[in-house]
N, C-alpha and C positions, 0 to 999 in steps of 0.2 A: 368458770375458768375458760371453757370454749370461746364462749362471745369475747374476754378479754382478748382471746389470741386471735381472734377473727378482727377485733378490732388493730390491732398491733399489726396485724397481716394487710388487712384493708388499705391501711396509710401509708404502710410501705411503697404498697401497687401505687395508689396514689403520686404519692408525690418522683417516683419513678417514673409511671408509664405518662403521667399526667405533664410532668418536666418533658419526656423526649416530645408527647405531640407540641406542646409549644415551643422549644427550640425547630424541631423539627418543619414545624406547619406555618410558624408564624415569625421567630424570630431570625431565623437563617436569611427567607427569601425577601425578608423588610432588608437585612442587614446588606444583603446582596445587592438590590434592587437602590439602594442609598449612600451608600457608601465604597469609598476607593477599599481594595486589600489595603493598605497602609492603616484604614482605620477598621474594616471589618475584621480582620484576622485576630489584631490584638483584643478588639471588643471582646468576640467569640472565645479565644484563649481565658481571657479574666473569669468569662462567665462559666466557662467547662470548668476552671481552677476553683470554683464557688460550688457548684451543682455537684459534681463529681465525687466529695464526699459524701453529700447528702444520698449519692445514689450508693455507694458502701453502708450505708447507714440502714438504706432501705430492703439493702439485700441480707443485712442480720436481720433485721426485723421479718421480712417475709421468712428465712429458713429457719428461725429460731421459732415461728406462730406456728407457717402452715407446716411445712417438712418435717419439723423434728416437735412440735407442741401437739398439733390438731391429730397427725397424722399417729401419733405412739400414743396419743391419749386416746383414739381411736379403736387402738388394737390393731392397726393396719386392717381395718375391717375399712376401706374406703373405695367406693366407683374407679370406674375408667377413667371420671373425668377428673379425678385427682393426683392418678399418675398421667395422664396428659399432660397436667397442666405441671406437676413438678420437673417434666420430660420439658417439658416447653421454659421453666424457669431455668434449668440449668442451663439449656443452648443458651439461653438470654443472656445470664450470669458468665459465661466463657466469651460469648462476644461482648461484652462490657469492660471483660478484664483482658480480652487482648487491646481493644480499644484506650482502657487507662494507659497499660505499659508501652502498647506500640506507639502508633499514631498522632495518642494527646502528648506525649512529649517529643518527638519529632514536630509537632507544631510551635509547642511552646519554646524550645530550643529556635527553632524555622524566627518565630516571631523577634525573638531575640535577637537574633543577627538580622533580624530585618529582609529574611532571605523569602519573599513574597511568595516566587513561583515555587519552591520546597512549601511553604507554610498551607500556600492554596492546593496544593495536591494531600497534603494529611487532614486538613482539612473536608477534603472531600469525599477521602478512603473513612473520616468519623461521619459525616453524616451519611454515607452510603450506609455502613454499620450500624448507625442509627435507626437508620428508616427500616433497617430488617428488624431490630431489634422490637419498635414502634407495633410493626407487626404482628407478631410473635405477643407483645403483650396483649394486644387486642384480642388478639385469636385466643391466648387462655383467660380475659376476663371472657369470652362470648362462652367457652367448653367452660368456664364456672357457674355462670349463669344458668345453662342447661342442661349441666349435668344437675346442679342443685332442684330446678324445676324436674327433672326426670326422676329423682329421688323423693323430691316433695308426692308428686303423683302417684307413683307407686304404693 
């Protein structure tokens, strides 16, 4: 039953932390770098409108494997590097969902009215958000990696 939840957990992180480095790393600064606001904004709006549940999707799936499956099945007998890294899922998890309710519709609205400089400013308040958020996963997949090696050794 562990490894199920491990794996259920795993692809959450995935297709999460895996979606922001490439919006992040790769399709922002092409989208930037190629195109006017009149055609980047609304791209990026369609694309957050597509991803954006997937990333709801991802966040049952991680709190329903790690938090509340691995962790009670556990017995709360679990490392530092698991309350790290649930300390570190929930920051993640609050800046996502102010992200959804503020800013991504303030864009999508912004795009709507074609109101470019509004759109480009929420725009930039989601990928700032972003890029912490980007962070923040990394930093608890590395505190997974070695707290589980530090557990393995022992």
């Amino acid at each position: 039953m562990i490894d199920f939840l491990m794996l259920l957990h795993l692809l959450g992180v995935i297709v999460w932390v895996g979606g922001m480095f490439f919006a992040h790393m790769a399709l922002r600064p092409t989208a930037a770098a190629l195109l006017p606001p009149a055609q980047r904004l609304p791209l990026l709006a369609g694309i957050f409108t597509r991803f954006f549940p997937w990333v709801w999707v991802s966040i049952v799936l991680i709190l329903s494997s790690g938090s509340y499956g691995m962790i009670l099945l556990g017995g709360f007998k679990v490392g530092g590097h698991i309350h790290a890294m649930l300390a570190i899922g929930m920051a993640m998890m609050a800046i996502f969902s102010y992200i959804y309710f503020v800013p991504f519709p303030r864009l999508k609205q912004s795009v709507l009215k074609q109101d470019w400089p509004v759109a480009g400013m929420a725009m930039a308040r989601i990928r700032l958000l972003v890029g912490v958020n980007l962070i923040l996963g990394l930093a608890a997949t590395v505190i997974a990696l070695l707290g589980r090696l530090l557990i393995m050794g022992s």
